[in-house]
N, C-alpha and C positions, 0 to 999 in steps of 0.2 A: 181101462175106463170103468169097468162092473167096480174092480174093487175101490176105484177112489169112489164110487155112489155109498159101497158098503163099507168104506171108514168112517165114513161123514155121518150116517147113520149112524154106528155105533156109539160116535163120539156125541150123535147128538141125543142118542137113547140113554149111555150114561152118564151124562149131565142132567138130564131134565129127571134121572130118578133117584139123585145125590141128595140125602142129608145133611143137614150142619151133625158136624162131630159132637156129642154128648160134652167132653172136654171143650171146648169152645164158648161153652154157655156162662161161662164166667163173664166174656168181652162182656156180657149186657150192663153190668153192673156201673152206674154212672148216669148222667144225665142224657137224655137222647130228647129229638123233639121230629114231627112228621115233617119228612119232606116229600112226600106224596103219597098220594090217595088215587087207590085203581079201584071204582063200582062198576057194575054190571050198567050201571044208569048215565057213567061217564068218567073222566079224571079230574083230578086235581093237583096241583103242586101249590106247596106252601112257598111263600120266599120269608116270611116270618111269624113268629107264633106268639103268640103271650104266655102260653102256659108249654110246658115242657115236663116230659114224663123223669121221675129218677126212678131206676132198678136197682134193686139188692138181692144176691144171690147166692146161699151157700148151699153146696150140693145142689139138691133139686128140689129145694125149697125159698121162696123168696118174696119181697114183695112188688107193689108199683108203688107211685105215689106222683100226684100230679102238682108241680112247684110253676110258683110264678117269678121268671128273673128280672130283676132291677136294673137300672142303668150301673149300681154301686159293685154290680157283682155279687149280690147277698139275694138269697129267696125267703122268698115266703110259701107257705104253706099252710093247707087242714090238716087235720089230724087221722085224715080218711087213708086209709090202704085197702091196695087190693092185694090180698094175699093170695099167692098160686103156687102149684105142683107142678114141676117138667116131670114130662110121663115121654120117656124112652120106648119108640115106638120101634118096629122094626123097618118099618120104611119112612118114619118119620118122628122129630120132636116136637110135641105140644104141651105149651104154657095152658094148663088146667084152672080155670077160675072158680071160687066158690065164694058168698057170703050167705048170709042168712035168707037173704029174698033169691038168691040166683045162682047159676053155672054157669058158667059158658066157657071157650077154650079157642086159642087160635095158635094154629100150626104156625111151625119156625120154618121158615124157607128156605133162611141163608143169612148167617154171621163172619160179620168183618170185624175187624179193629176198631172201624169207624162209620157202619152201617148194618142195618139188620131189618131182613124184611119177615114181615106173615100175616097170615090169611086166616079170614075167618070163615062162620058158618053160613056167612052171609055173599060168599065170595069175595067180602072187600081185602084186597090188597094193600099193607098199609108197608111203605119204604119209611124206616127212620135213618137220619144221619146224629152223630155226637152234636152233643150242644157245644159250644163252646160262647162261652160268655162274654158279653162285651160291655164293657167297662169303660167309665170316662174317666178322664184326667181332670181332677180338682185341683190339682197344682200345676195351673199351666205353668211351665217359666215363659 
């Protein structure tokens, strides 16, 4: 009985102190948009967005850029980027922000294929999933 308390622990200590793999940080690359929002003041979940983040990443340099999708499948955009540094941390990866008026950084929690969450300095917890586009048919038959 002791030891199922202290597997369950360990399993649940080395989980909670698990970084996303530095190699991994590629999956970001692509359109993603929130599907929920954790604040210290309460939650939220999106079930749809207007605007939807795209990521481009080489090495550990990249940008953001926030696109708005059409029913045709086609975005629009500013020409604003947020250019950032992943900074390899030993207990963790953090997306480094900088422009001319500002810094700021929010740690990478955890990357999927098709999800990635992180936290800022604010506590907020932000879940994204993949966008994936939806598109109508102009040629009904």
């Amino acid at each position: 009985m002791k030891f199922n308390y202290l597997l369950i622990s360990f399993v649940i200590l080395v989980s909670c102190n698990s970084k996303p793999d530095f190699k991994e940080v590629s999956k970001l690359n692509g359109f993603w948009e929130i599907e929920k929002a954790e604040t210290p003041y309460g939650d939220k979940s999106y079930e749809m967005n207007q605007m939807v983040d795209y990521f481009q990443i080489e090495d550990s340099i990249g940008f953001r850029k926030k696109m708005q999708p059409n029913l045709l499948g086609n975005y629009q955009s500013s020409q604003n980027r947020e250019y950032f540094t992943i900074e390899d941390y030993e207990d963790s990866l953090v997306l480094v922000y900088k422009n001319e008026y500002d810094t700021w950084s929010e740690t990478l929690l955890s990357i999927e294929e098709d999800k990635f969450v992180v936290k800022n300095k604010q506590n907020f917890i932000y879940t994204y999933k993949r966008h994936n586009p939806k598109t109508i048919d102009l040629d009904e038959k």
